[in-house]
Each structure stands twice: as C-alpha cells, then as structure tokens.
VOZAGU-787481 format. One line per field, with one value per residue: residue number from 1; x, y, z of N, C-alpha, C in turn; residue in three letters. Coordinates in pm, 1 decimal. Each point is the difference from the previous one (the first is absolute). Example, Ala and Ser with C-alpha at 12.3 -4.5 7.8 and 13.67 -1.06 7.14 Angstrom:
<nodes>
num <- 1,2;
n.c1 <- 1319.0,-35.0;
n.c2 <- -569.0,105.0;
n.c3 <- 780.0,-72.0;
ca.c1 <- -89.0,82.0;
ca.c2 <- 119.0,119.0;
ca.c3 <- 0.0,6.0;
c.c1 <- 90.0,-77.0;
c.c2 <- 120.0,109.0;
c.c3 <- 0.0,73.0;
residu <- ALA,SER;
</nodes>
This chain:
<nodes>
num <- 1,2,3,4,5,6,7,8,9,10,11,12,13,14,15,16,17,18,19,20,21,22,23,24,25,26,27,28,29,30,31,32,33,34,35,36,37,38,39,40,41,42,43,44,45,46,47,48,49,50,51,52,53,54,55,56,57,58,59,60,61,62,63,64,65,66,67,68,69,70,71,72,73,74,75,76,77;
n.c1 <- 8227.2,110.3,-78.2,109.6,-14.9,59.6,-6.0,82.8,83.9,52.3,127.1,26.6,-90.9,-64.5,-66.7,14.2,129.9,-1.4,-95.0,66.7,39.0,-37.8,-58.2,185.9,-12.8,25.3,-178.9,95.9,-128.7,36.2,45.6,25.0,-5.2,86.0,-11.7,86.7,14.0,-95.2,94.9,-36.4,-88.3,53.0,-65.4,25.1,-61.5,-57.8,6.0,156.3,37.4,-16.7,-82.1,-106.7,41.8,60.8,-132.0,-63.8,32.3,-32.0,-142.1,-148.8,59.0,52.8,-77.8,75.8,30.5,-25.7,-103.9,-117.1,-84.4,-146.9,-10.0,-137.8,-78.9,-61.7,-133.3,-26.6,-109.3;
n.c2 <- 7539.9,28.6,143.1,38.0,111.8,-57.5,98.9,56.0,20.6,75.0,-9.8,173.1,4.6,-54.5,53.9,8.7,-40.8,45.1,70.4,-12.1,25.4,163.1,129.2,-52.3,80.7,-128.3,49.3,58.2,57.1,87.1,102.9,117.2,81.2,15.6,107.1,53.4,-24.1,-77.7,-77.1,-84.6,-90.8,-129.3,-66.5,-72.3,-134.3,-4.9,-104.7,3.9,67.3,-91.4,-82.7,97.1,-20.2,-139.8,1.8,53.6,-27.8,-109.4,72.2,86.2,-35.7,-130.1,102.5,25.0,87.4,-87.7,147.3,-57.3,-90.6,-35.9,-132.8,32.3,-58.3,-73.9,55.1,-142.7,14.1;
n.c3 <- 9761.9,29.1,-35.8,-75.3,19.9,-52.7,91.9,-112.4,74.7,-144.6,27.2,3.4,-68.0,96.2,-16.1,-131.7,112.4,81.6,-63.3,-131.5,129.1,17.6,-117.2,-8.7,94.7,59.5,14.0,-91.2,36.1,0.9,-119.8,48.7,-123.2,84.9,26.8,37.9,127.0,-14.5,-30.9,67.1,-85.4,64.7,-61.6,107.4,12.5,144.3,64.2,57.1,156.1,70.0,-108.5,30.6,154.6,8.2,-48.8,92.7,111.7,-44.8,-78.2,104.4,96.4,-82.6,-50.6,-106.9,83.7,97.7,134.9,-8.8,89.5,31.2,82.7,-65.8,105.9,-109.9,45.7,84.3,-52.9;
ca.c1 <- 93.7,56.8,107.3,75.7,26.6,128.1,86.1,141.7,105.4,68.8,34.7,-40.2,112.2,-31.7,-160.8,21.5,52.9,-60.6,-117.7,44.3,41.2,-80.6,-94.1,-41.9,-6.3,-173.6,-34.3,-54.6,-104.4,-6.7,68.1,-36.7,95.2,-77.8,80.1,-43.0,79.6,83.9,-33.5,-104.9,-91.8,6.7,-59.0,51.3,-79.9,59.2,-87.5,3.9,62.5,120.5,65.7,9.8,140.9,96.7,34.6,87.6,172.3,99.2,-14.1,21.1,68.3,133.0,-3.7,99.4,-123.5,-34.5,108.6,-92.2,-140.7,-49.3,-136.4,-139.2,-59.4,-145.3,-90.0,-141.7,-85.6;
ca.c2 <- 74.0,152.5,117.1,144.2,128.7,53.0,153.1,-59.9,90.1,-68.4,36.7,20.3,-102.5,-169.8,6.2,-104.4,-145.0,1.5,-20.7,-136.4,-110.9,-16.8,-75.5,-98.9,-57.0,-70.4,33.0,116.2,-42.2,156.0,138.9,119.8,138.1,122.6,181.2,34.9,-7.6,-73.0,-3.8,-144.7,-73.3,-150.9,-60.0,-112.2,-84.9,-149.6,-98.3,39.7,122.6,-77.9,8.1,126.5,48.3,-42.7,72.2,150.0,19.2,-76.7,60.5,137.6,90.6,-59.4,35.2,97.6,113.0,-5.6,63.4,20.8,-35.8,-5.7,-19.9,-1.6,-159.8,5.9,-22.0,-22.6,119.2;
ca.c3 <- -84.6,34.8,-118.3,56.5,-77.4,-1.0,-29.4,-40.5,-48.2,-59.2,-74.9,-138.5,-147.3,-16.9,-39.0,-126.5,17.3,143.1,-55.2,-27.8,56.9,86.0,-31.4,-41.6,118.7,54.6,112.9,12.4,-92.0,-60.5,68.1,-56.8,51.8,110.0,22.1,191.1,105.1,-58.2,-189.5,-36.4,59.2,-12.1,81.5,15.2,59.5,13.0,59.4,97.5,46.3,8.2,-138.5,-37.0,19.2,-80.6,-127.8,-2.9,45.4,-48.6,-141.5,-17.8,84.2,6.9,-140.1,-20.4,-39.9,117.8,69.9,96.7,12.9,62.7,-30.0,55.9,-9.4,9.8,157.4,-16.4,99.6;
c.c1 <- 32.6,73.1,42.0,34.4,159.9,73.5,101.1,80.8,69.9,166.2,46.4,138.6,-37.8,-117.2,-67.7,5.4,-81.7,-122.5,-24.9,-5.0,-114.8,-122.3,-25.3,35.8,-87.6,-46.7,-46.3,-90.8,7.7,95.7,-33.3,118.1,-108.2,50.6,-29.7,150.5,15.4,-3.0,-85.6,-40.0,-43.5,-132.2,-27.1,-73.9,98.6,-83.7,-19.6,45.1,195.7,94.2,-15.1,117.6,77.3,25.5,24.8,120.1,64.8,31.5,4.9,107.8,134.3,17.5,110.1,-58.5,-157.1,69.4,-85.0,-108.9,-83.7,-132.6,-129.7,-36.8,-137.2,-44.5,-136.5,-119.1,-117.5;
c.c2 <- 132.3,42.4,84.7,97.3,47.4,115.6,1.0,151.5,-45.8,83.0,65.2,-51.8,-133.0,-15.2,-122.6,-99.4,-18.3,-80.4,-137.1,-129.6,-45.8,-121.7,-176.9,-114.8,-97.4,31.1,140.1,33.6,180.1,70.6,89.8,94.9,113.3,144.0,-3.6,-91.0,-177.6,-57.2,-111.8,-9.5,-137.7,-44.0,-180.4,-86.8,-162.8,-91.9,77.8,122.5,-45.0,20.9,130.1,110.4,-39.6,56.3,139.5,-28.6,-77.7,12.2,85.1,109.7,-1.1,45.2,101.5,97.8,64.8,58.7,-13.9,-5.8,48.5,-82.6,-3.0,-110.3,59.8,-74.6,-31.4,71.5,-141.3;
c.c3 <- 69.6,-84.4,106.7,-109.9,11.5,-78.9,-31.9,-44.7,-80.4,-15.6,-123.0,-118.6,1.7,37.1,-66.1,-8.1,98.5,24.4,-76.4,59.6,123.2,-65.0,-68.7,181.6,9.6,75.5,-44.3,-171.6,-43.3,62.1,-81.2,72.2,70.1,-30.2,149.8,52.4,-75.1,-167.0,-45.0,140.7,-42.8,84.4,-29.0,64.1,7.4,65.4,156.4,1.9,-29.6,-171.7,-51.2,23.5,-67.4,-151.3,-2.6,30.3,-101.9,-121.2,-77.8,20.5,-47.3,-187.9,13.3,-34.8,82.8,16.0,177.8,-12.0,98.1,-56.5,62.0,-26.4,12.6,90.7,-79.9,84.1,-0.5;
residu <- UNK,UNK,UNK,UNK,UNK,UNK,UNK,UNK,UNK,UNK,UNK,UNK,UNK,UNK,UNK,UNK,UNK,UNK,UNK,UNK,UNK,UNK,UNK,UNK,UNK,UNK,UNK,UNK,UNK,UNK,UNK,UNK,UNK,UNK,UNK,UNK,UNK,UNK,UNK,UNK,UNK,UNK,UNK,UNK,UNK,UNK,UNK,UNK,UNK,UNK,UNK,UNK,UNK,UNK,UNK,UNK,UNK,UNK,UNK,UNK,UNK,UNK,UNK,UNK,UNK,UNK,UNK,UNK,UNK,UNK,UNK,UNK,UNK,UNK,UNK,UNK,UNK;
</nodes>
C-alpha cells in the first residue's frame, strides 16, 4: 500500500465545493483544513505508486477549485 500527503491550494470562494469533491474522491481516505502556505491536507492510499498518481492528477488536481499541489509519499523505515 502507498499513501501520499497531498497539499492542496484552494482557490478562495471554492473551498466548500472543492473539498466536497475531494473528499468524496476514491482513494482518498481524510482531509483536513490547514492555516499556513497551504489550505488542506488529503491524504490518499492506493495499491500502487502508479494508481496513486492517477488519482491525484486525474482527480485531485482536475477539482474546480484546485489551484495547486504538492505531494509527500510516505517512506518505509
């Protein structure tokens, strides 16, 4: 299983919706609103690295209201 921490700028005014959609994304299992440089925080698990992207770009990213990401992939120690 690989999660990623996905950082989410939102748009201001579409927050709401934003969020919405995010959270009823597949794949993605929590969000939370952040204060600081960015406004959430998604975090998302898939089988692979491979389907984990896809759902950002193809999901996350493609929300109205999305303005910009960045994601952290958790590391096994």
């Amino acid at each position: 299983m690989v999660k990623g921490y996905i950082l989410i700028k939102l748009v201001p005014g579409l927050e709401s919706d934003a969020l919405f959609q995010i959270r009823a994304t597949q794949g993605v299992v929590d969000v939370n609103l952040v204060f600081g440089q960015w406004d959430a925080i998604a975090i998302a698990e898939a089988k692979t690295l491979f389907e984990l992207s896809r759902t950002i770009l193809s999901e996350v990213r493609s929300v109205q209201g999305v303005q910009d990401t960045t994601t952290l992939l958790e590391g096994a120690l």
